[in-house]
BAZA-144693 format. One record per atom (N, C-alpha, C): residue in one letter; x, y, z. Coordinates in steps of 0.02 Angstrom, whole numbers, plus 50000, padded with zeros to 5 digits. Layout:
BEGIN
AXYZ/...
//
This chain:
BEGIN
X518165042650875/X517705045550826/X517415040050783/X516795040050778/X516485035450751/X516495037250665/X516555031150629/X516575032450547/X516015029250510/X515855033450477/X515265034350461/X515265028750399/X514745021850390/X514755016450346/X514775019450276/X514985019450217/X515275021550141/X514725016150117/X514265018450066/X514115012650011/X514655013449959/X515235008349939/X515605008949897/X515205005649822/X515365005149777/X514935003549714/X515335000449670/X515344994749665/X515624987449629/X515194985949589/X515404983449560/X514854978649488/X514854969849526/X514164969449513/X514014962449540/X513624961149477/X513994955049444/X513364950849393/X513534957049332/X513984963449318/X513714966749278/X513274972649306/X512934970649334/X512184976649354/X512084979749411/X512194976549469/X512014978149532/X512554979449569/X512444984149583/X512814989049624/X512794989749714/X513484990549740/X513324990449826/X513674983649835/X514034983249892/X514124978849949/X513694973850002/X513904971650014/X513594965950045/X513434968050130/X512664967350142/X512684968550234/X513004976750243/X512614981450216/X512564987250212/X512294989950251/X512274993150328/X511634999150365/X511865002850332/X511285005850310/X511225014550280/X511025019650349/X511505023150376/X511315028350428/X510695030750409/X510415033850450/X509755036350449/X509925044450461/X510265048550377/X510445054750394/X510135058250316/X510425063750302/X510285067650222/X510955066750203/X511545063850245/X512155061750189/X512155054950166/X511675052050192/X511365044350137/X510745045350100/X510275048550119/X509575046550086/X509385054150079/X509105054450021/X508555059949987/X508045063450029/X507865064350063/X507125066250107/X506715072150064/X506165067150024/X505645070949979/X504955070150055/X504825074650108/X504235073350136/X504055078850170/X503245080250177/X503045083750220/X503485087550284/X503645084650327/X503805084950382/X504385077350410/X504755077950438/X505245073550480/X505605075050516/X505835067450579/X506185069950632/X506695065250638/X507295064450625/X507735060650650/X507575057850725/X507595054450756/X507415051850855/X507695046950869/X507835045250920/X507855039050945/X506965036750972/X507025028850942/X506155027950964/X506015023650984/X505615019651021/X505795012051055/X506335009151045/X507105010451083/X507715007051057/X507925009050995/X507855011550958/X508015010450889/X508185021550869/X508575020750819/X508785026650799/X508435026750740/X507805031450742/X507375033850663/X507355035250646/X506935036450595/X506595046050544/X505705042750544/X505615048350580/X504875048850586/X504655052450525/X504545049350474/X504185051850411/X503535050750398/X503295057450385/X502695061150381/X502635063850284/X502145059550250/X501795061150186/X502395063750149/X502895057850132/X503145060350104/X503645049750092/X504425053450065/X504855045550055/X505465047350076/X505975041850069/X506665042050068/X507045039750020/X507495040849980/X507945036749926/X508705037749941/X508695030749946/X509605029749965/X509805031449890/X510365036849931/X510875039449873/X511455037149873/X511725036749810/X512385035049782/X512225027249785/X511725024549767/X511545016649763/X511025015049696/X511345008149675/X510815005949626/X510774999149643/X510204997449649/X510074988849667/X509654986249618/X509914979749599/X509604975649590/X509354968349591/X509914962649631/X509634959849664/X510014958049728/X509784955749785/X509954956549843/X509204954549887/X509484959449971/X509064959650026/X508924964850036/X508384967350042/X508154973150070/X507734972450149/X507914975150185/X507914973750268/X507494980850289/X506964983150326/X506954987350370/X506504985850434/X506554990350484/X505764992850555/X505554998050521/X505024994150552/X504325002050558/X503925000050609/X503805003950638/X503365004550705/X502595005650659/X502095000950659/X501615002750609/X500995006550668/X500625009850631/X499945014650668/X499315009550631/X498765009050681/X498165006150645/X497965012250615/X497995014150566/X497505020250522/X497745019550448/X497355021150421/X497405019550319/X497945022250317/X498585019450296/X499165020650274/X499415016150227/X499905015850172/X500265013950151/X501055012350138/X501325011150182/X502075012250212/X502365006350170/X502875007450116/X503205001750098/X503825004550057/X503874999550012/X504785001949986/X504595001749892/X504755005449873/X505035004849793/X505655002549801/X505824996449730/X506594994549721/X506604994749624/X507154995549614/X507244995049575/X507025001549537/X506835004149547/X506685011649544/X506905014749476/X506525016549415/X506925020749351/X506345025949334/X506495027149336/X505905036749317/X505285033449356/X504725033049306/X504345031349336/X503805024749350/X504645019949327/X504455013949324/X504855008449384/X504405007249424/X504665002749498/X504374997449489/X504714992949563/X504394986049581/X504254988749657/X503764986849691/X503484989849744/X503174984849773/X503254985349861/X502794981249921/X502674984949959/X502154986249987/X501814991250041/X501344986350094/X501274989450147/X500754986850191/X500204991250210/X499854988950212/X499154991150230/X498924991450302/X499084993850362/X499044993450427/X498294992250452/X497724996050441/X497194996850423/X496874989650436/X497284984850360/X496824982050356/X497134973350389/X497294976450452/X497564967850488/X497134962750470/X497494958150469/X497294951050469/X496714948950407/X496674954450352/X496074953850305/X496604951250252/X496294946750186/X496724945550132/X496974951150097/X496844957250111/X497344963550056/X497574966450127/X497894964650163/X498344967850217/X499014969750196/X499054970150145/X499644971650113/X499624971250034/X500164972849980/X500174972949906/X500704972049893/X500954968849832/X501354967249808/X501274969549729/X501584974849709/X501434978449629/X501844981349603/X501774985349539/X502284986749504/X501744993749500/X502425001649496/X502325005549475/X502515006949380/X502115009349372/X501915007149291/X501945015849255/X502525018249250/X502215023549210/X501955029949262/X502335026349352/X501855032649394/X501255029249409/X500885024749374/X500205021049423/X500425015449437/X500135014049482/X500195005549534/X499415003149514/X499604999649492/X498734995449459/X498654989749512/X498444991549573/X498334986449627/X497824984949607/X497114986249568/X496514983949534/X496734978049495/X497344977649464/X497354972049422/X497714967549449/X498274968549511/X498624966249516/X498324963249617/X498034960249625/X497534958749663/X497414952549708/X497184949649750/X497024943249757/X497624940849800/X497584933049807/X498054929449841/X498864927849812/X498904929549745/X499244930149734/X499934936049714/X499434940949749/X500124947649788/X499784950849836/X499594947749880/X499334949649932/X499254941549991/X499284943150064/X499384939750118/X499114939450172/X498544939450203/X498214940350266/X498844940850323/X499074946150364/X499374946150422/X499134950950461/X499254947350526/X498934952050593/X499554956550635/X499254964850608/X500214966450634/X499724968450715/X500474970550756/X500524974650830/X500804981550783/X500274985050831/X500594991350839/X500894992750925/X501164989750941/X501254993950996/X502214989851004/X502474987850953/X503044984850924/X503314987950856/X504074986050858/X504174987050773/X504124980550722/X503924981250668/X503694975950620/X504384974850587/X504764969450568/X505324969250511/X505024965950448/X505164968750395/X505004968750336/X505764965850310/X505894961950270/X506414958650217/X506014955150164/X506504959650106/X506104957250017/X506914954749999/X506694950349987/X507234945549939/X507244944449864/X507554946849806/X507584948349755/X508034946449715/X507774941949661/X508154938449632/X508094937149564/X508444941349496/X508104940849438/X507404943049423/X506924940249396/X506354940049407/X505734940449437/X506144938449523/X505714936149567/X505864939749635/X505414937449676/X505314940849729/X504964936949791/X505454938249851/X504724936249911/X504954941149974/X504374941150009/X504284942850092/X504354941550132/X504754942250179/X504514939450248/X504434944350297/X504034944050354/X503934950850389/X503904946250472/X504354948450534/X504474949550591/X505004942850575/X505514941850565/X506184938750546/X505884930350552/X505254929550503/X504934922350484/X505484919550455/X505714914250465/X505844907050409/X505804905950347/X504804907250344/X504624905350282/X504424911050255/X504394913650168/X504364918650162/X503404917750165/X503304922450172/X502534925350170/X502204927950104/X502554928550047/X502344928649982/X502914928249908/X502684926549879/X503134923249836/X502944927849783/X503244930749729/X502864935549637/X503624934049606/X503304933249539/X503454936449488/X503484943049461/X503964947749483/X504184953449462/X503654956849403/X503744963049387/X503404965949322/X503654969349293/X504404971349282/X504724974049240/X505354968349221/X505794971349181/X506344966749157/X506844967749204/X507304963749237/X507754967249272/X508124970149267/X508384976549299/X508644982849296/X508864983949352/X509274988349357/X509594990449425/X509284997049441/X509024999249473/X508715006649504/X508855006949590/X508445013849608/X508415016449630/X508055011549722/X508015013549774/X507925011849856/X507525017449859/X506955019049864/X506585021449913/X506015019649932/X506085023850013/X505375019250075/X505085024450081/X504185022350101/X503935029750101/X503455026950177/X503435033450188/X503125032250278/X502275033750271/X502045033950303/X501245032250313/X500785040050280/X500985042150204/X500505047250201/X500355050750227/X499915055150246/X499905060150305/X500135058750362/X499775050750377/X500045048950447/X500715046350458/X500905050250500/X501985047650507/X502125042750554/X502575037050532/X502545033350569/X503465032450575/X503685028850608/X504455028450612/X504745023550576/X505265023350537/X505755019150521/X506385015750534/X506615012550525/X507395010250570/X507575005450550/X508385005950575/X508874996650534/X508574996750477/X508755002350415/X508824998650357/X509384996650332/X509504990350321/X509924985450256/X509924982950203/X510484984150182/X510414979750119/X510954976650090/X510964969950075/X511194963750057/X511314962450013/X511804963849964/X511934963549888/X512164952949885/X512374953649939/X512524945349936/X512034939949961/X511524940549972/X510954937149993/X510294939049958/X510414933449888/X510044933949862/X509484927049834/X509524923749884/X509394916749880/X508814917149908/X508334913249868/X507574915149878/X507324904849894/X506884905949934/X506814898149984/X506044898149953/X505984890749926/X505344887249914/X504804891249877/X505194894949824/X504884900149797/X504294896049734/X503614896249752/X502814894849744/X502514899049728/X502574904149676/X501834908349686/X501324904649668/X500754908749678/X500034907949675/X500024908749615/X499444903849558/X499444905549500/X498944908849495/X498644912249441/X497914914749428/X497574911049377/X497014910349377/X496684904949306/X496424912849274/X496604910749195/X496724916649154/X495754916449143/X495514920149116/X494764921449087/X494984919749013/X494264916149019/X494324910948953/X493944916348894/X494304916148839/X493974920048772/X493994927048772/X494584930448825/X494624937648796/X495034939348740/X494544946548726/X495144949248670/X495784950748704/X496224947748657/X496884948648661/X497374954748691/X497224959548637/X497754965848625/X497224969948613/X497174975448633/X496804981148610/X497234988348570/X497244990948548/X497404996448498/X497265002148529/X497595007048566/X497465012348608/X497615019948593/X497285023848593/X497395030748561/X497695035248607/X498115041148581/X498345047048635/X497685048348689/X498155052548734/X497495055548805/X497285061048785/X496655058548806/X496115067648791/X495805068548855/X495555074248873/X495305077048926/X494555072148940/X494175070348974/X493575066149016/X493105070948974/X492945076248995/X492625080948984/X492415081748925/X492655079248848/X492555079848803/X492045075148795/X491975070148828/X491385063448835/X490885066748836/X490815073248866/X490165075948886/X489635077948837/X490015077948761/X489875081648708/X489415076048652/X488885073248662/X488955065948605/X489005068848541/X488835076648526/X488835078148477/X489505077848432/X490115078548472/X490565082848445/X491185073548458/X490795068048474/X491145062548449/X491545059648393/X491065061548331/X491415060248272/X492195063748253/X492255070648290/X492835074748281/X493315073248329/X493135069648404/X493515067348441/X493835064548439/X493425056348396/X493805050848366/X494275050948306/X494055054848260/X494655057848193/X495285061248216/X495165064948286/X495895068148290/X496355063448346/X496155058248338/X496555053948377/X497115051448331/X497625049848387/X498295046948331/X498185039348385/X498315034048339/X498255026848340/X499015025148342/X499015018948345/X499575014048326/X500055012148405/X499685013148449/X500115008048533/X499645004848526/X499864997748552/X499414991448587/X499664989648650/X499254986548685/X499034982448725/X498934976448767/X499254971548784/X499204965348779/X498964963948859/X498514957948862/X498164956348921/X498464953548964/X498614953149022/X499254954149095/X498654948649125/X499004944849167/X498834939049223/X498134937949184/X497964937049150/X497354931249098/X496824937649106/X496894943749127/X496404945649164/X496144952649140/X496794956449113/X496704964649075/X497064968949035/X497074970749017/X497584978048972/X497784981149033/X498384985549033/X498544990149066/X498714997149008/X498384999649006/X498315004948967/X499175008348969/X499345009049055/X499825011449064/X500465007249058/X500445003948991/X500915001148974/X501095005348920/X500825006348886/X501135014148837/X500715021148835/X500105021948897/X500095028548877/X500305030748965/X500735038848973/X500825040749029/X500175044349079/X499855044249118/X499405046049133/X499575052349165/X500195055749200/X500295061949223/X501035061349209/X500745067049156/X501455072049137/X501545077249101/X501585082649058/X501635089749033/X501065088248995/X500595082348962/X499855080048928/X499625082048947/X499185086448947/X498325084648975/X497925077748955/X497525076649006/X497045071348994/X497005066249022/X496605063349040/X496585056349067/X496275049949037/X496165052448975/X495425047148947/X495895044648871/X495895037648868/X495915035848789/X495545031448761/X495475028548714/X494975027348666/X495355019348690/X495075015248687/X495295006548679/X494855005148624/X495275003348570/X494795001248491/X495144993848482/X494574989748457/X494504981948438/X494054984048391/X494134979048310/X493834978248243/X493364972048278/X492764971948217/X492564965948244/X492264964548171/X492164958448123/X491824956348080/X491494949748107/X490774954448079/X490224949648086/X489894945448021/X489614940548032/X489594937047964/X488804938347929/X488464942047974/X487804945347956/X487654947948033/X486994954148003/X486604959248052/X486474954148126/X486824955148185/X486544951748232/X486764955048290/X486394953448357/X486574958048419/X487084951548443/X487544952248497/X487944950348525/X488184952148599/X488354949248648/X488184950548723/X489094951748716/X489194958948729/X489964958848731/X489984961548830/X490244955248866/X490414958148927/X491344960748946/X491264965348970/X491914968548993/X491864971449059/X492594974449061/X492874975849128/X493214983649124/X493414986749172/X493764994149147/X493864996949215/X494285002049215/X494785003449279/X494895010949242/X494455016149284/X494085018949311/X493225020949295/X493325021949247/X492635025049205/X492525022749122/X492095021149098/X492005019649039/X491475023548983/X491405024748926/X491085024848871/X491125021548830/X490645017248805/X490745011648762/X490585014648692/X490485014548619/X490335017248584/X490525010448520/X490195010948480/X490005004948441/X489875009948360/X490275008948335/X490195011248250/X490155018548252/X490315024148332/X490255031748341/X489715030648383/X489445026848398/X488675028848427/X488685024948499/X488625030648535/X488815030048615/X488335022848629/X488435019948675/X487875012848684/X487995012848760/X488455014748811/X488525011948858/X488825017748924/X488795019848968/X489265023449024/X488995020449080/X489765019149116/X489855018549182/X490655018149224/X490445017249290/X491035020149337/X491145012549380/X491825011449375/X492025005849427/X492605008649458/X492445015049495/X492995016349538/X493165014849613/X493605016149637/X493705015049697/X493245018049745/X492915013949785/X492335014749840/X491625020349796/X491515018549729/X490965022749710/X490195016249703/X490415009749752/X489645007749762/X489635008549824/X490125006149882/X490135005249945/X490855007149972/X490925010850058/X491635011050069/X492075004450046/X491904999650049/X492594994050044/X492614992449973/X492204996649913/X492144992549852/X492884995949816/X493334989549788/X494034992749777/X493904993749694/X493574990749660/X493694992949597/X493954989349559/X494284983249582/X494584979749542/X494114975549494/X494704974049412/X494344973249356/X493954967149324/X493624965549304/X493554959049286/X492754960449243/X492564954449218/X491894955949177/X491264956149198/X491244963949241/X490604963849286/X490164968349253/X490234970049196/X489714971249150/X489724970149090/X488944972049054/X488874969949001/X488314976048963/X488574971048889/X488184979548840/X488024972448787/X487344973548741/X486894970048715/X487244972648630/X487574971048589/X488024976048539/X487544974548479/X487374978848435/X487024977548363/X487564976848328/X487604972848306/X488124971148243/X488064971748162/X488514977048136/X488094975348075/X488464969548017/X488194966547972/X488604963647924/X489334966047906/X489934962147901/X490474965847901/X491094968247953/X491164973747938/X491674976847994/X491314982448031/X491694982348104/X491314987148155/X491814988048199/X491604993748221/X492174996248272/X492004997748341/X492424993948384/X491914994548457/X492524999748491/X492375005448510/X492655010348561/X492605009748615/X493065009148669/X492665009248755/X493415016448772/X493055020748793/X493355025048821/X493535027448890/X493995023848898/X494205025048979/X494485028749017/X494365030249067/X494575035249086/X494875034149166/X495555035949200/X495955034849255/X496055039049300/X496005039749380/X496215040949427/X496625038949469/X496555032449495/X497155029849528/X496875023149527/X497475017849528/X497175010849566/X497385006549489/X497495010749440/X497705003649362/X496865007249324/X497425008149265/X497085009049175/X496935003949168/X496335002649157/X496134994249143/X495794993049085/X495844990849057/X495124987248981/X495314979049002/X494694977848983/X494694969848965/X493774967448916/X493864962248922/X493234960248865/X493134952848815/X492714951948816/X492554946148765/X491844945748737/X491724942148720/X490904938448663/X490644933448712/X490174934348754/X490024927348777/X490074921348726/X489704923248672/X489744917948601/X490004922048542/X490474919948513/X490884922748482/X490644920448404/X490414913548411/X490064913548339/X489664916748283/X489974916348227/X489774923248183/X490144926548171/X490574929148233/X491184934248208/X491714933848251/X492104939548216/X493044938048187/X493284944848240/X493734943848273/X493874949148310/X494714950548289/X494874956848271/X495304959048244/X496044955348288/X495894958248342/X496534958248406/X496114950848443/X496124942548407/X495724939048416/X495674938048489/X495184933248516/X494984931648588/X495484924948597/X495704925448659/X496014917248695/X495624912848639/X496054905248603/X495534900148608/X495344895748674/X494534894048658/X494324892448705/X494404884148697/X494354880348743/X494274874748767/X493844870148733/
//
């Protein structure tokens, strides 16, 4: 009679929990099954769970640093198949692949769930992301190596790892779960995990060059419904019943993540909050304020609307992702004094974003000040 592998639960370091060189059976007396549809199988060699729009979470486990090991047989079609670690309500560290998009530089992501959103808009580029060319007609091995802070990849049992990050939460011990291809189901298999192999090789990330002269910190109000935008009349009452006092601070040189203190789905209504920056000017003058925003915006300057638009996912072209940076601009009247610039944003998926600066900042004083410049 065969005996079935035990995750027993030791303290390692204090925090991390689990044994060393762990298979987790592929049954419902190890792992959670939150999905659509699934099939336990045997599938090219390998013993699976064909999961269909939905995940898995190893139970009776908390990790936090180690090896995380699995197969997946990947499908060319838009999917997202990858692993949450570290897992606490609704705050993860997360790697997914992108099947879809072989051999292109976002063939994969490397991000942090934030509150329930994954801000892959902000979190972007060569530095969590990897050009690789998968087979589908093979299984792919995926191993994340995790260590404190940090993190890397390697995928079909490489040498060298294939991406190197800096983590986005503090370390914590949470939760293991893998999620299979969204509607489309694809198979899983041989997952491990390595509480004793936690040794991370020639670890380089990619840096980002920060944007020179943004505002800092922004000042962010509770969520209100989108829909109330619709009203310019009924602005002044919008903005008074707001409650103030969370901030903001700008992530990889580049944005706010809103969803650093407000939740975007949960017993709230709403999706939209106010991002407020003071600004003193030293007399009446216009000023070129360019910014960035992740999903939808209203800009509003002293109550008085000045600006709307949309940088969402694929709303210029199918491949346009949305991600943030200072691709527009608003011409601002300034008056002598103090002024209050509103940009009201509003979220769907992909990262709560604000960002912003003064092309020329001379003249005036920005509350939540800009980077100094050079």
């Amino acid at each position: 009679m065969k005996k079935s592998i035990v995750i027993t639960l030791s303290l390692l370091s204090g925090l991390y929990m689990g044994v060393a060189q762990q298979h987790i059976p592929l049954d419902t007396v190890h792992w959670s099954i939150n999905a659509k549809s699934y099939v336990l199988e045997s599938f090219k060699g390998q013993e699976s769970i064909y999961l269909q729009g939905g995940s898995m979470t190893a139970k009776d486990l908390k990790f936090l640093n180690g090896t995380i090991e699995y197969d997946i047989f990947l499908k060319e079609t838009p999917a997202f198949p990858g692993v949450y670690f570290r897992s606490n309500g609704s705050d993860a560290e997360q790697f997914y692949i992108r099947p879809h998009l072989s051999g292109k530089p976002d063939s994969n992501q490397a991000a942090a769930a934030i509150k329930g959103v994954t801000p892959w808009q902000l979190y972007f580029g060569p530095r969590y992301s990897f050009p690789y060319r998968y087979k589908y007609d093979d299984w792919t091995h995926v191993r994340l190596t995790v260590n404190g802070n940090r993190a890397q990849v390697y995928l079909d049992h490489s040498e060298e790892p294939h991406l190197s990050w800096n983590l986005f939460h503090e370390p914590k011990a949470g939760e293991i779960t893998i999620t299979g291809g969204n509607s489309e189901a694809m198979h899983i298999a041989n997952v491990r995990i390595d509480a004793a192999q936690n040794t991370l090789k020639d670890f380089d990330p990619i840096e980002r060059k920060p944007i020179d002269g943004l505002i800092q910190q922004w000042e962010v109000s509770d969520k209100f419904e989108e829909s109330a935008l619709e009203s310019p009349g009924q602005f002044q009452s919008l903005i008074a019943s707001r409650k103030w006092g969370k901030k903001i601070d700008v992530e990889e040189g580049t944005a706010a993540n809103v969803s650093r203190q407000v939740q975007l789905r949960d017993e709230t209504k709403g999706n939209t909050i106010f991002a407020r920056t003071i600004i003193y000017s030293n007399r009446d003058q216009t000023k070129l304020f360019e910014f960035g925003y992740s999903d939808r915006v209203v800009a509003l300057l002293n109550g008085r609307a000045m600006y709307r638009g949309t940088n969402k996912w694929r709303t210029r072209d199918y491949r346009y992702l949305g991600t943030v940076g200072l691709f527009d601009g608003i011409y601002l009247p300034l008056k002598k004094g103090k002024n209050t610039l509103l940009l009201a944003v509003s979220e769907d998926f992909g990262g709560w974003l604000v960002t912003g600066r003064f092309a020329d900042p001379k003249g005036i004083r920005i509350e939540y000040g800009p980077i100094k410049t050079k």
